[in-house]
N, CA, C and O atoms as a printed pandas DataFrame, in Angstrom:
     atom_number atom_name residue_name chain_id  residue_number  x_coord  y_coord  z_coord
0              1         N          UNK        A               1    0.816   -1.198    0.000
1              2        CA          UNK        A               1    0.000    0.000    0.000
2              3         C          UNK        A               1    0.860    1.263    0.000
3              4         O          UNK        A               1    0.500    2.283   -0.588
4              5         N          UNK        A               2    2.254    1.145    0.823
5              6        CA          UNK        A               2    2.695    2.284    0.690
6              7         C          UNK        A               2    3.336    2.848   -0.628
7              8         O          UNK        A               2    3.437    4.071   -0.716
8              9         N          UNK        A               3    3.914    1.811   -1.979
9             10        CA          UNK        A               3    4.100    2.558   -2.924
10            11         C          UNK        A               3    3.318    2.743   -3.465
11            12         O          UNK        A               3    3.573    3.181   -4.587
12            13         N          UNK        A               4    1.640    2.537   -3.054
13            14        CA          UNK        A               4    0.946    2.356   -3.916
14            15         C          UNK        A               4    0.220    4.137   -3.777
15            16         O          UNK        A               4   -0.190    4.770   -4.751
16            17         N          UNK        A               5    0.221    4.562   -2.573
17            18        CA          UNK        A               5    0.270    5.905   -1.852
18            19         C          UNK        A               5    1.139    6.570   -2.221
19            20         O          UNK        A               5    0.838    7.754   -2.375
20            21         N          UNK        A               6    2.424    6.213   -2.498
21            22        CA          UNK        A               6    3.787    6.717   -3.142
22            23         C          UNK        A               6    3.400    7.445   -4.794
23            24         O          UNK        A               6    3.340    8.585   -5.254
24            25         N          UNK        A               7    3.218    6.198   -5.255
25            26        CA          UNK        A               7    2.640    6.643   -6.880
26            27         C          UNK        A               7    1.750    7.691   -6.855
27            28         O          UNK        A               7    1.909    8.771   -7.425
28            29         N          UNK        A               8    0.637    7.293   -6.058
29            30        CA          UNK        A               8   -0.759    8.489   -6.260
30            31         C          UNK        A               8   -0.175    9.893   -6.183
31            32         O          UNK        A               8   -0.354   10.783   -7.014
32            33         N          UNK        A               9    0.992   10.010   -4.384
33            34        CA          UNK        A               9    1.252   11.379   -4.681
34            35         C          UNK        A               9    2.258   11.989   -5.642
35            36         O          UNK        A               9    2.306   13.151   -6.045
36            37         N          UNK        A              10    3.133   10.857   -5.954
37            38        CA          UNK        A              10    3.195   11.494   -7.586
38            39         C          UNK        A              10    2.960   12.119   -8.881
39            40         O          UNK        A              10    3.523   12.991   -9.542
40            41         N          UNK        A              11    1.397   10.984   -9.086
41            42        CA          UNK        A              11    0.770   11.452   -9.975
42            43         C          UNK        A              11    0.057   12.475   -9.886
43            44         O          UNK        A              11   -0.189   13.167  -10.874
44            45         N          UNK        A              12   -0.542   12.829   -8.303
45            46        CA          UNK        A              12   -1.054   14.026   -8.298
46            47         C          UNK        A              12   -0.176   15.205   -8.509
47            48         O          UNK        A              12   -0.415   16.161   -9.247
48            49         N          UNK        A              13    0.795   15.030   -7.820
49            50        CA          UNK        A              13    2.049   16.614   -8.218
50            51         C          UNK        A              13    1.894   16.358   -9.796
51            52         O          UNK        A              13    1.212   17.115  -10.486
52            53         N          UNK        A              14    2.435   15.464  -10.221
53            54        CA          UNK        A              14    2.218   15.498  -11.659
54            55         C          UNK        A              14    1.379   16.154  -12.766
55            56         O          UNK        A              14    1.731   16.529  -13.884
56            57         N          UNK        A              15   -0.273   16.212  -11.941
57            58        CA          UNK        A              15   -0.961   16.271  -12.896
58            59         C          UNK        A              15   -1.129   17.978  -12.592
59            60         O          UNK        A              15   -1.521   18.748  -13.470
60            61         N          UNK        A              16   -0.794   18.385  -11.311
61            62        CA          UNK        A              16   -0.872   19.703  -11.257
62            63         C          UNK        A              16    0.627   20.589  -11.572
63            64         O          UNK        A              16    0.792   21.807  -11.650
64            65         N          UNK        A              17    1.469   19.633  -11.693
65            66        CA          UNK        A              17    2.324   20.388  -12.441
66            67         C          UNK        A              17    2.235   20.904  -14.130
67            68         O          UNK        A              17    2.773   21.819  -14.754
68            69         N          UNK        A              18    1.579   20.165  -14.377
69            70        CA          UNK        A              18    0.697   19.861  -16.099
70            71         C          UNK        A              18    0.189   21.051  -15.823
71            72         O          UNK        A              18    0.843   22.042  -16.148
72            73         N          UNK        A              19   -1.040   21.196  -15.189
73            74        CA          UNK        A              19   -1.448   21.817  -15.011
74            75         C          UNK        A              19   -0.981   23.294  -15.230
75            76         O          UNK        A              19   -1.472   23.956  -16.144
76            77         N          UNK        A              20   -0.223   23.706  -14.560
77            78        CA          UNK        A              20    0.303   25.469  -14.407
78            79         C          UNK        A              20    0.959   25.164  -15.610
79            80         O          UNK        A              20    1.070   26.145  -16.346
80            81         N          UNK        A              21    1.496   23.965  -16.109
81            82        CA          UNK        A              21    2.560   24.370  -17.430
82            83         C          UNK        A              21    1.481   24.748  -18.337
83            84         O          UNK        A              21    1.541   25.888  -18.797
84            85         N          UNK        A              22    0.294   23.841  -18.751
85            86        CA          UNK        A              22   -0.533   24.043  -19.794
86            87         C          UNK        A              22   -1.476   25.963  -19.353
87            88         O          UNK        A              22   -2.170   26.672  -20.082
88            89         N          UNK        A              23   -1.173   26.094  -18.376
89            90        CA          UNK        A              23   -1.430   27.603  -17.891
90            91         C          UNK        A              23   -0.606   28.678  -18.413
91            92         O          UNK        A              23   -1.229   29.634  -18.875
92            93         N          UNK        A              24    0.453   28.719  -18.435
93            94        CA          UNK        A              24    1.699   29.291  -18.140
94            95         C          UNK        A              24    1.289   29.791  -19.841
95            96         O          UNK        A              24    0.953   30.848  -20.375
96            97         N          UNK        A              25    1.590   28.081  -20.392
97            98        CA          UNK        A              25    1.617   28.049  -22.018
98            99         C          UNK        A              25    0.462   29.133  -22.510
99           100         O          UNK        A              25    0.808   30.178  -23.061
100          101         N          UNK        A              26   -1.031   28.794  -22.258
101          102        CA          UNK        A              26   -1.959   29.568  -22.574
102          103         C          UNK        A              26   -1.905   30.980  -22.289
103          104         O          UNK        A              26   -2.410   31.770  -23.087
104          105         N          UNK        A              27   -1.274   31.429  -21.102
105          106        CA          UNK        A              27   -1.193   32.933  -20.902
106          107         C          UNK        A              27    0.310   33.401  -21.759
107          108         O          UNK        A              27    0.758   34.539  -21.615
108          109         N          UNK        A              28    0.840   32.611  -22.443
109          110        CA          UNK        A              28    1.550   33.451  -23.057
110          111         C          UNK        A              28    0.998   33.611  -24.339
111          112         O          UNK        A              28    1.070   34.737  -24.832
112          113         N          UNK        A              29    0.408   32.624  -25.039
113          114        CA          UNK        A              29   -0.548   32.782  -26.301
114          115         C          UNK        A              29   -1.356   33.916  -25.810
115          116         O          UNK        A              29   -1.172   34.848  -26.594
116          117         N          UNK        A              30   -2.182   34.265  -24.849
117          118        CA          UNK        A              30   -3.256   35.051  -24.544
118          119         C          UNK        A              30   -2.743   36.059  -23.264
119          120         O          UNK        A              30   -2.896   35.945  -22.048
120          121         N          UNK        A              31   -2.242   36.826  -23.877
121          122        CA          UNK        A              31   -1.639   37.901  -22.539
122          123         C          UNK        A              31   -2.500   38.651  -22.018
123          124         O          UNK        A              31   -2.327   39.029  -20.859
124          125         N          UNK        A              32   -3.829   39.112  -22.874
125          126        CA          UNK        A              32   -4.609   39.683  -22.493
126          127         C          UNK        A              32   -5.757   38.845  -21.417
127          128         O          UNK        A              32   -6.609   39.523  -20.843
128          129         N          UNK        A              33   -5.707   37.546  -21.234
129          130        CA          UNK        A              33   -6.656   36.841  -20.273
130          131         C          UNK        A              33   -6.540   36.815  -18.915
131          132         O          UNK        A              33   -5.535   36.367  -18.363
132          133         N          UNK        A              34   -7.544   37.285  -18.286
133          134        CA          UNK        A              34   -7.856   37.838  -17.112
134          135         C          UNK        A              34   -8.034   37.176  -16.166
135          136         O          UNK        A              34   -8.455   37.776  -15.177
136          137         N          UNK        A              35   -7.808   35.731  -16.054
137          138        CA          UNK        A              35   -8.529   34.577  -15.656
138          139         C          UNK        A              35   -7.565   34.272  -14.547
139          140         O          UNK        A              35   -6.360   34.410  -14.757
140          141         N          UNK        A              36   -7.913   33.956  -13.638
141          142        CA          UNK        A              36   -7.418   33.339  -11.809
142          143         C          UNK        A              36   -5.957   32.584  -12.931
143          144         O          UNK        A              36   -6.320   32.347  -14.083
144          145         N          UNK        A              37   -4.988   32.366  -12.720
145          146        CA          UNK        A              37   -3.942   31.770  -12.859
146          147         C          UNK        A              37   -4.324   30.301  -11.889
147          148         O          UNK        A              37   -5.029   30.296  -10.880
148          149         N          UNK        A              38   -3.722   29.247  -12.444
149          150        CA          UNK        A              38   -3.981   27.712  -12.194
150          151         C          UNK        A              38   -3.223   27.655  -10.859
151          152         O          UNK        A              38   -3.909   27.296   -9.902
152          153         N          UNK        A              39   -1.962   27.937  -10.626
153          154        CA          UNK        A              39   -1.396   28.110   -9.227
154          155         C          UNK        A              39   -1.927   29.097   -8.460
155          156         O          UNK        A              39   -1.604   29.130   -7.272
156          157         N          UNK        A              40   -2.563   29.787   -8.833
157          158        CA          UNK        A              40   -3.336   30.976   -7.525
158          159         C          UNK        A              40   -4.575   29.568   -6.876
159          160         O          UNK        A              40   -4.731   29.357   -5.673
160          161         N          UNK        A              41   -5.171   28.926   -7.777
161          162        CA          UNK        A              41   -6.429   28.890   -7.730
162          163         C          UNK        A              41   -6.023   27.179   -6.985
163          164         O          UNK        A              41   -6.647   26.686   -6.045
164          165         N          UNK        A              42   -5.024   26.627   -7.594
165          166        CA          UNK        A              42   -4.549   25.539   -7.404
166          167         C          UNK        A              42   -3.834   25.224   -5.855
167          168         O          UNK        A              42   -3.363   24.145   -5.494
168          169         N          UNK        A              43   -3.897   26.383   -5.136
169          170        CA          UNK        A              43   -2.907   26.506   -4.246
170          171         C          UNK        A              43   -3.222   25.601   -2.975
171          172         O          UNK        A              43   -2.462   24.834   -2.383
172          173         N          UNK        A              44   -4.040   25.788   -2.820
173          174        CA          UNK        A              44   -4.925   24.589   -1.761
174          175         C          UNK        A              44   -4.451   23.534   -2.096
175          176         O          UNK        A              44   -3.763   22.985   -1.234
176          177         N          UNK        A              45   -4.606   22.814   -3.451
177          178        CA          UNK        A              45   -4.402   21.276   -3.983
178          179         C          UNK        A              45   -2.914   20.932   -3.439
179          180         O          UNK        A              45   -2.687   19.910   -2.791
180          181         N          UNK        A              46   -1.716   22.094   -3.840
181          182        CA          UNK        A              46   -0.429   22.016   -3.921
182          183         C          UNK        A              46   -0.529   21.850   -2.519
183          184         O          UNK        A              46   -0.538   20.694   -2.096
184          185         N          UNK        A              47   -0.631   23.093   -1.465
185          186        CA          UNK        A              47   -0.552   22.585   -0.072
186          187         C          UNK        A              47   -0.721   21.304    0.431
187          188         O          UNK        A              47    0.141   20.744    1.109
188          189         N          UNK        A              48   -2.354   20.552   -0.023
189          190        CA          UNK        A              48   -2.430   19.436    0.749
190          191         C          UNK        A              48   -1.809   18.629    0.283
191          192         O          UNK        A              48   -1.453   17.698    1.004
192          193         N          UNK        A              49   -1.407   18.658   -1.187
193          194        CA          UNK        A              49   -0.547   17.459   -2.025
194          195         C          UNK        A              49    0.883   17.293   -1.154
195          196         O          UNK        A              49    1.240   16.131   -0.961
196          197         N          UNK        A              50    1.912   18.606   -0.495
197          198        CA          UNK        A              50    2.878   18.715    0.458
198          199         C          UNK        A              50    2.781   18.192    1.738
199          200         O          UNK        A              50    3.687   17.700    2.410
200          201         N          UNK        A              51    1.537   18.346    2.043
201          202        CA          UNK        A              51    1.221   17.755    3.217
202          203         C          UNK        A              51    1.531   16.524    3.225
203          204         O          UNK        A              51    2.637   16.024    3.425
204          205         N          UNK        A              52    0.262   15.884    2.941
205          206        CA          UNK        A              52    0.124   14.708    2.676
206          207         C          UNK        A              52    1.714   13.677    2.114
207          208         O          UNK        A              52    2.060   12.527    2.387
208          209         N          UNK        A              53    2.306   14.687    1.308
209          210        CA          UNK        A              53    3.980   13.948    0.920
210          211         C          UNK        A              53    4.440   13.889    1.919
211          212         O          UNK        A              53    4.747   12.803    2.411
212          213         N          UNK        A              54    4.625   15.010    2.515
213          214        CA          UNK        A              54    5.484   15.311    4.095
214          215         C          UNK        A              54    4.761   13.811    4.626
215          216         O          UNK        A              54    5.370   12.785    4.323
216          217         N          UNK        A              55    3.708   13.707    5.268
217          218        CA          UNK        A              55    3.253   12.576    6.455
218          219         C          UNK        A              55    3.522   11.523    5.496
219          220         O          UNK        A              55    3.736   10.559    6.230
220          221         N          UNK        A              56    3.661   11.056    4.099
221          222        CA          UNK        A              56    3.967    9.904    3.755
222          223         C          UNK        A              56    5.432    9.805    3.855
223          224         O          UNK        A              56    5.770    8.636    3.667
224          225         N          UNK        A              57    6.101   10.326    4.005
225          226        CA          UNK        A              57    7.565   10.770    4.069
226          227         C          UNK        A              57    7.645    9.725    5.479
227          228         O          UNK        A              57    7.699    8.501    5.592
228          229         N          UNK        A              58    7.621   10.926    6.533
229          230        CA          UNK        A              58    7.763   10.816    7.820
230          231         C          UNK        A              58    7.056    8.848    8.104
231          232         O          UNK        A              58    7.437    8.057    8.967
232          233         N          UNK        A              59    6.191    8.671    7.230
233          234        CA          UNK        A              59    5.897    7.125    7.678
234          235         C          UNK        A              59    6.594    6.081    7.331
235          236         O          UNK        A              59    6.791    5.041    7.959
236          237         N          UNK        A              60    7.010    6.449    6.159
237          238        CA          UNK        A              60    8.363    5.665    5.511
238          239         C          UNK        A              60    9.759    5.586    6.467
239          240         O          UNK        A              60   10.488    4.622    6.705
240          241         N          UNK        A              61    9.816    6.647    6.806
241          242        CA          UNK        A              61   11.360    6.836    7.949
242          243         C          UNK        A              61   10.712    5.964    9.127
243          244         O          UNK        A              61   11.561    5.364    9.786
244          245         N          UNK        A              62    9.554    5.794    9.476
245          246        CA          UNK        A              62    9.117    5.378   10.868
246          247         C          UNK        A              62    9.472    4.014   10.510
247          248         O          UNK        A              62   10.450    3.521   11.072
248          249         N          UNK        A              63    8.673    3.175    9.462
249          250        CA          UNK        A              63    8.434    2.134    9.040
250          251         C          UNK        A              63   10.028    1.388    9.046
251          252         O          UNK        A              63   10.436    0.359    9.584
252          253         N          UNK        A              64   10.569    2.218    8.354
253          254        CA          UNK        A              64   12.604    1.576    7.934
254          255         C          UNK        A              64   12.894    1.975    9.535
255          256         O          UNK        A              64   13.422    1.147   10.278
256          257         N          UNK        A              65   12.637    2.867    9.855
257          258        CA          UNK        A              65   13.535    2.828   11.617
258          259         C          UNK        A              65   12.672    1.461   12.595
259          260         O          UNK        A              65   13.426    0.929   13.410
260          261         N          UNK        A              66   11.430    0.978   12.567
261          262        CA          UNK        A              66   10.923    0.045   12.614
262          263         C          UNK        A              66   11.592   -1.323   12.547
263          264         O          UNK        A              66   11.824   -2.082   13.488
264          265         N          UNK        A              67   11.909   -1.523   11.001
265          266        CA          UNK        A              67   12.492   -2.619   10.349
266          267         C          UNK        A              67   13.400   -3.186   11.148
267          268         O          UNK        A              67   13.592   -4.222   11.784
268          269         N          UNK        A              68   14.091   -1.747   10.802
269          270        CA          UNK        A              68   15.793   -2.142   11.253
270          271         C          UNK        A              68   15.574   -2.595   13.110
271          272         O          UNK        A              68   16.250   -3.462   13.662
272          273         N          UNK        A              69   14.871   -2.061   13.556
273          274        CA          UNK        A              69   14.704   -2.716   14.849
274          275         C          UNK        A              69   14.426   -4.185   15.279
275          276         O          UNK        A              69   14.922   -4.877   16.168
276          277         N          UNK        A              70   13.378   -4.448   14.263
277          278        CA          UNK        A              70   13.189   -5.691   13.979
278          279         C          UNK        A              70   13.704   -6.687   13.695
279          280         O          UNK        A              70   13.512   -7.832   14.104
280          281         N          UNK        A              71   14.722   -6.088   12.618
281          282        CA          UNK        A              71   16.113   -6.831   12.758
282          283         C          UNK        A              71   17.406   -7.399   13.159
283          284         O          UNK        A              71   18.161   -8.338   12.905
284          285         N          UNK        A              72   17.242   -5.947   14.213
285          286        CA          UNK        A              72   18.435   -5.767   15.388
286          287         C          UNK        A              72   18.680   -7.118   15.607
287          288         O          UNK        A              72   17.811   -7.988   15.673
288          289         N          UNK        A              73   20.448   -7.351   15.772
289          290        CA          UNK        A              73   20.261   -8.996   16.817
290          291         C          UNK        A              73   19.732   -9.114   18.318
291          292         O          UNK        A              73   19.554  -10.126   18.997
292          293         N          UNK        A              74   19.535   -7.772   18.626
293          294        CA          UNK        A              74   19.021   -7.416   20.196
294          295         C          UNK        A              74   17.522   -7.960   19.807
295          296         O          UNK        A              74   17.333   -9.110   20.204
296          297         N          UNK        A              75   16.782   -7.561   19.339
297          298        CA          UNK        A              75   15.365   -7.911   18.964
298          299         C          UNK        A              75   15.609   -9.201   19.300
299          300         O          UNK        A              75   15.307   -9.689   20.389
300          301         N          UNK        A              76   16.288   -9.928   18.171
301          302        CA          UNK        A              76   15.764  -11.475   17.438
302          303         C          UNK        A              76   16.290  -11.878   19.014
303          304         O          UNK        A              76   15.413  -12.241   19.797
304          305         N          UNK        A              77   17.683  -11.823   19.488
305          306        CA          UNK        A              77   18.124  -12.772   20.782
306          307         C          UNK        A              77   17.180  -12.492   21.730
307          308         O          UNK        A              77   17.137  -13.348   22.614
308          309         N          UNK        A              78   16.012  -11.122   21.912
309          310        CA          UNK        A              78   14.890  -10.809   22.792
310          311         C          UNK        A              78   13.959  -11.837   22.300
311          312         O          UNK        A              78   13.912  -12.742   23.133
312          313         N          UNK        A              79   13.253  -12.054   21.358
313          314        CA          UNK        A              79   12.072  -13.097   20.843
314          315         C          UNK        A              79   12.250  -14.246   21.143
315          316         O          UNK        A              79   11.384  -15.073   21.428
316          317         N          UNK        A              80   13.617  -14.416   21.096
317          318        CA          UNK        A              80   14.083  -16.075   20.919
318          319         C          UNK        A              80   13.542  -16.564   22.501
319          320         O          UNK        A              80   12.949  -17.585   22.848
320          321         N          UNK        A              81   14.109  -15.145   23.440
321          322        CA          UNK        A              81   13.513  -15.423   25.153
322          323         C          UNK        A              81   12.362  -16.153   25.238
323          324         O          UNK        A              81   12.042  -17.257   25.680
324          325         N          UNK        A              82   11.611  -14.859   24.474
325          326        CA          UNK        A              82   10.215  -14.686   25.201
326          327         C          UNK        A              82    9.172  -16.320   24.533
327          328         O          UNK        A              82    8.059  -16.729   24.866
328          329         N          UNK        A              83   10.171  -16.851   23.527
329          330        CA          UNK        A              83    9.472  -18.066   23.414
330          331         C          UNK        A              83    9.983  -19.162   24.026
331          332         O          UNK        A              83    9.612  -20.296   23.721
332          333         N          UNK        A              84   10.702  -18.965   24.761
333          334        CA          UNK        A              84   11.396  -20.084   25.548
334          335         C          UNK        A              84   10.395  -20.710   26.558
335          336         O          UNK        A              84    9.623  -19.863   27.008
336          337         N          UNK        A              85   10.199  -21.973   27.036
337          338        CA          UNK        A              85    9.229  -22.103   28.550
338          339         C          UNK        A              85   10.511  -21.854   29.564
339          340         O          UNK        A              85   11.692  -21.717   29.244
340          341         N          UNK        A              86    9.769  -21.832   31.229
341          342        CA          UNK        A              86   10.477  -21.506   31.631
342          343         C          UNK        A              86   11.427  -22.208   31.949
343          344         O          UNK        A              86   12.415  -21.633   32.405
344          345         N          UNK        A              87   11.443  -23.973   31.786
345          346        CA          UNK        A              87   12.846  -24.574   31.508
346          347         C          UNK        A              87   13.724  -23.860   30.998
347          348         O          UNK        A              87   14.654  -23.225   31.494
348          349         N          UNK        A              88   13.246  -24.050   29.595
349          350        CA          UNK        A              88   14.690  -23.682   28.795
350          351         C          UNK        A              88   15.572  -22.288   29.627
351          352         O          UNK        A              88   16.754  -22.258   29.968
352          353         N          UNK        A              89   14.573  -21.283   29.775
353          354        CA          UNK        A              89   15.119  -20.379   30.358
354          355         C          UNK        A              89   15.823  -20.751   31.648
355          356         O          UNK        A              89   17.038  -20.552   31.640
356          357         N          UNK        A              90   15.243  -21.301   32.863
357          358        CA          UNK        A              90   16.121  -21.883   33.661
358          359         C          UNK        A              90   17.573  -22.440   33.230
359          360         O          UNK        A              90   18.627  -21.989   33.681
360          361         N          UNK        A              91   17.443  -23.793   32.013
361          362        CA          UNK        A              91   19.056  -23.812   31.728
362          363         C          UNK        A              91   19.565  -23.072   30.644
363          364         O          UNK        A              91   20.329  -23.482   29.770
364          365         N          UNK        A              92   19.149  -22.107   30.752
365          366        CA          UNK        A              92   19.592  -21.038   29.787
366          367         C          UNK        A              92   21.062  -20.313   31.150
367          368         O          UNK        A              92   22.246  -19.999   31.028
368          369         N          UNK        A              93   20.262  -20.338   32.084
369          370        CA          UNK        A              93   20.779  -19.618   33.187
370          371         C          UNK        A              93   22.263  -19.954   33.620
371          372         O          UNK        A              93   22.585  -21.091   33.962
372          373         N          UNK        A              94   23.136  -18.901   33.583
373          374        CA          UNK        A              94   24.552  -20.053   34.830
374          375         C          UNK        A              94   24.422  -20.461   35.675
375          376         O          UNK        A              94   23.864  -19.782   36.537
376          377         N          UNK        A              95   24.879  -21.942   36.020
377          378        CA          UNK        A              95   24.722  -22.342   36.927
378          379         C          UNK        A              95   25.667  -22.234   38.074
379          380         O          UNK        A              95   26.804  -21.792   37.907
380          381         N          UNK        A              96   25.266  -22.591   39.131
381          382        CA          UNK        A              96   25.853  -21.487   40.595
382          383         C          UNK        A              96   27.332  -21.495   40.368
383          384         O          UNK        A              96   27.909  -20.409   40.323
384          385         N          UNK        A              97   28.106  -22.770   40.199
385          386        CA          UNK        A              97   29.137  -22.097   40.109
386          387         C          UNK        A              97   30.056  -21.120   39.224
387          388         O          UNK        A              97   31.063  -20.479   39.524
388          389         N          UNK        A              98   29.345  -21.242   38.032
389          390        CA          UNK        A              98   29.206  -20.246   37.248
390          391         C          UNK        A              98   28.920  -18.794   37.167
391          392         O          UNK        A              98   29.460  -17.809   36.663
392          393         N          UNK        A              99   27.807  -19.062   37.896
393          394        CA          UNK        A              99   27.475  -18.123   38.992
394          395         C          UNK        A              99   28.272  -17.306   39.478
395          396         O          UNK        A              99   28.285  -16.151   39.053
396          397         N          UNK        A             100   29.249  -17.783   40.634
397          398        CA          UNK        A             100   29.700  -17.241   40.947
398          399         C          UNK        A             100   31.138  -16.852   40.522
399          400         O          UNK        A             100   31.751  -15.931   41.061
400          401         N          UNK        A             101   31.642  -17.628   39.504
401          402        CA          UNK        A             101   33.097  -16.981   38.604
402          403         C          UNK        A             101   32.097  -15.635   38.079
403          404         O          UNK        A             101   32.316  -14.485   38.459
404          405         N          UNK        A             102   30.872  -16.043   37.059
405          406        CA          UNK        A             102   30.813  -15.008   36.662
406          407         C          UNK        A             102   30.634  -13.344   37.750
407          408         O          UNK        A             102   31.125  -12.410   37.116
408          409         N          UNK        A             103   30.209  -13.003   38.789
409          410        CA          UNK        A             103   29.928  -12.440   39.599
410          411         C          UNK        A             103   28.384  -12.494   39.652
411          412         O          UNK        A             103   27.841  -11.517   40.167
412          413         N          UNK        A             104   27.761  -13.285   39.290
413          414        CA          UNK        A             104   25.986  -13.422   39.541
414          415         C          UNK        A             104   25.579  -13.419   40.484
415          416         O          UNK        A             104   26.332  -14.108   41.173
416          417         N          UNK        A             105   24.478  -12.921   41.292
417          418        CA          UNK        A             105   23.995  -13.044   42.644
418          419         C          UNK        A             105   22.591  -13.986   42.536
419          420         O          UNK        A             105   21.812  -14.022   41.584
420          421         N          UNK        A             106   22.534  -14.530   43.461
421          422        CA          UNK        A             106   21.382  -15.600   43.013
422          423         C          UNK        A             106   20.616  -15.117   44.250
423          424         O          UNK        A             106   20.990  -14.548   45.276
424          425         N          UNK        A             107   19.096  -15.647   43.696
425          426        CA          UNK        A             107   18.103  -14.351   44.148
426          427         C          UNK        A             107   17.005  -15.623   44.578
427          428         O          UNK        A             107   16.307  -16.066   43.665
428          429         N          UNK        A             108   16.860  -16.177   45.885
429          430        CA          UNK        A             108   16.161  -17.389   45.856
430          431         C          UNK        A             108   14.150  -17.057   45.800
431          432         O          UNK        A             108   13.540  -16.054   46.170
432          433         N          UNK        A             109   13.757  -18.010   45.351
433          434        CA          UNK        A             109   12.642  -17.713   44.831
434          435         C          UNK        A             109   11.562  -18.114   45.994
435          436         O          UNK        A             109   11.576  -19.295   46.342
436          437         N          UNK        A             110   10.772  -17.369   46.528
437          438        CA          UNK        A             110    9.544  -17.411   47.781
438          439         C          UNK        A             110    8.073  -18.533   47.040
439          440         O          UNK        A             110    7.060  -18.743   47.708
């Protein structure tokens, strides 16, 4: 969906860039025409078309800063935990004397 949001606001800048050109073009054939200019009148469209780029922007950076989190090896070695039962996690654990080379404090359970 998101390049698919990507394209649209493309094509919309696109079609209003057409737009003022096929303007531009006509007021130089017709210097004398009095008529609202396509970017005066267009100006609203252009704003929200910026807008709207801007927040698709900003969702894209969210989405890839996302990813990459997702990917982190911190993530994946976190998931791998949280599916463990609590065996595995138990001998996941050092055991005491391990324990205590490593400097672990063991925390007895009530």
């Amino acid at each position: 969906k998101a390049a698919e949001s990507g394209e649209l606001l493309r094509a919309v800048q696109n079609v209003l860039d057409e737009e003022y050109a096929n303007d531009d073009n006509f007021r130089i054939k017709h210097p004398t025409f009095q008529g609202v200019q396509s970017r005066e009148s267009g100006q609203h469209f252009q704003h929200d078309a910026a807008h709207y780029r801007q927040l698709w922007d900003q969702a894209r950076a969210s989405d890839a800063a996302l990813q990459a989190r997702l990917e982190s090896d911190g993530y994946v070695d976190g998931m791998k935990l949280c599916t463990m039962s609590r065996e595995q996690l138990d001998d996941a654990m050092p055991k005491s004397d391990e324990a205590e080379q490593k400097g672990v404090v063991a925390v007895a359970s009530y």
